[in-house]
Steps between C-alpha positions, in 0.01 A plus 500: 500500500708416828721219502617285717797512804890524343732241597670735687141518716443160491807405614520716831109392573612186492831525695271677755279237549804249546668698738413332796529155343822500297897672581469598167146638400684710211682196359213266543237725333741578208535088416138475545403773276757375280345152465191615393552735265796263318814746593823502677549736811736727243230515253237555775708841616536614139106505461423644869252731294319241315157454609391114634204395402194366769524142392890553596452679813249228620757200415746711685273539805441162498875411521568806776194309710706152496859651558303668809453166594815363548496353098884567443572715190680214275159275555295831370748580170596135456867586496842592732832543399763320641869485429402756206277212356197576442261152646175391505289551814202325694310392790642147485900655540645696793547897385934505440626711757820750408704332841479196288749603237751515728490124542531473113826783526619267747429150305648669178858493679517189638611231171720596229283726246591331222482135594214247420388516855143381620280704767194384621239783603253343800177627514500673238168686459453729190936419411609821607825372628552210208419745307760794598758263536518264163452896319846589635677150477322346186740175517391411822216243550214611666232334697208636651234244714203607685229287666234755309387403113389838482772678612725246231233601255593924556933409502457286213293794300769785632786268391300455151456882489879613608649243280737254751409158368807372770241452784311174572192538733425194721195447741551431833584540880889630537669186371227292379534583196883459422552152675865383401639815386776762580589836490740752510246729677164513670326821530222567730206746613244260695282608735630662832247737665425356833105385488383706761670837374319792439644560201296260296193656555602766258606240215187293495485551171815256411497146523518374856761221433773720350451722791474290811600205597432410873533665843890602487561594169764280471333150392543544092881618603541217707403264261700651204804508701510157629437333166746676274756327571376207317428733188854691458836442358757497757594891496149559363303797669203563645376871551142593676303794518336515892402746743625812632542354858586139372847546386657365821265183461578430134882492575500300766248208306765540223758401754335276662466281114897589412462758298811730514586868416174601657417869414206763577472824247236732509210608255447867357438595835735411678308219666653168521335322253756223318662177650717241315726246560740247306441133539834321595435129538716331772803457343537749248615791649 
């Protein structure tokens, strides 16, 4: 009686197939395989000579055919990690991106760690960054607002799921949604690909409006910077995630509003990736 491929086999068919379509065929076909047959990637290696069974192999071909088309990986298994937290995943959320936790390492030392401070996260898709941050300062307020009920619907389930009751999640555009209040720090990721760059075509996948936001880039930046002033303590911060090539425009919008102490620091890469700025109100510096 023959049996069927081992996961060993499965997983390098699969990885083959994906190696034109992914920069990590190996890695992508090891989550995949792992989601349908229930197992971690550690557990998958363990068991590299256990057969998988047809009805297995033809969920996982089904899977390798929609990462081939541009379906990113966290959409397919439901899941990424972030911040070593584990979140929900889907089509109505941007995929986290690693170069984002360095705007969290960065928002994590700005207020004192053990002070009832309040952060506001805009656009705030699955939580990611709400997320990362109230798990390392639990006596901080956090708020998280995004113009998407669905995306509210996946932060509000990962908060549920990780346990950090400290977030609120508002609906709306930027500020709409927190009218009259302050902070001691905004945190933002908004859209900044320029429209017409050729990058999107390989993310069109994601949600449009947490990718782009108009010809430059820069209009979701723009509008962030010149209204948080009106939404931060005096000595309050505001730190934004933007482009690679952006960082020169981002600092001088930031000094352009009166924010002082403007600073650039790179992701993982090495790519500047990180700009914030302290709001001194005329007067108090």
């Amino acid at each position: 009686m023959s049996t069927g491929p081992t996961i060993a086999e499965t997983v390098k068919s699969a990885a083959l197939k994906l190696s034109a379509h992914s920069e990590s065929p190996r890695l992508d076909a090891e989550l995949l395989l792992g989601k349908v047959l229930g197992l971690s990637r550690a557990s998958l290696i363990a068991r590299d000579n256990q057969s998988v069974a047809p009805d297995d192999e033809l969920q996982l071909t089904q899977l390798t055919l929609k990462r081939a088309r541009g379906v990113p990986i966290a959409y397919l298994t439901g899941s990424r990690e972030f911040w070593s937290l584990t979140l929900t995943v889907t089509p109505d959320v941007l995929v986290p991106r690693p170069e984002t936790e360095s705007l969290v390492q960065h928002a994590l030392q700005l207020l004192p760690h053990e002070a009832a401070c309040s952060v506001l996260d805009l656009g705030t898709g699955s939580g990611a960054i709400a997320l990362a941050i109230a798990s390392e300062r639990p006596r901080w307020s956090v708020t998280g607002v995004d113009l998407s009920p669905h995306a509210l619907t996946v932060a509000a389930q990962n908060s549920r799921a990780l346990k950090l009751p400290q977030i609120t999640w508002r609906l709306g555009s930027w500020f709409e949604a927190v009218q009259g209040e302050r902070f001691h720090l905004i945190v933002a990721n908004p859209p900044y690909i320029a429209a017409a760059d050729p990058a999107l075509a390989k993310l069109t996948a994601e949600p449009a409006m947490a990718l782009s936001a108009g010809p430059t880039g820069l209009e979701s930046l723009e509008a962030i910077v010149a209204q948080a002033p009106q939404y931060l303590d005096a000595g309050g911060w505001l730190a934004l995630e933007h482009g690679c090539t952006q960082a020169p425009d981002v600092s001088r919008l930031l000094q352009q509003h009166g924010f002082a102490s403007v600073r650039t620091f790179p992701d993982f890469t090495g790519k500047p990736r990180v700009t914030l700025g302290v709001h001194t109100p005329q007067g108090t510096l």
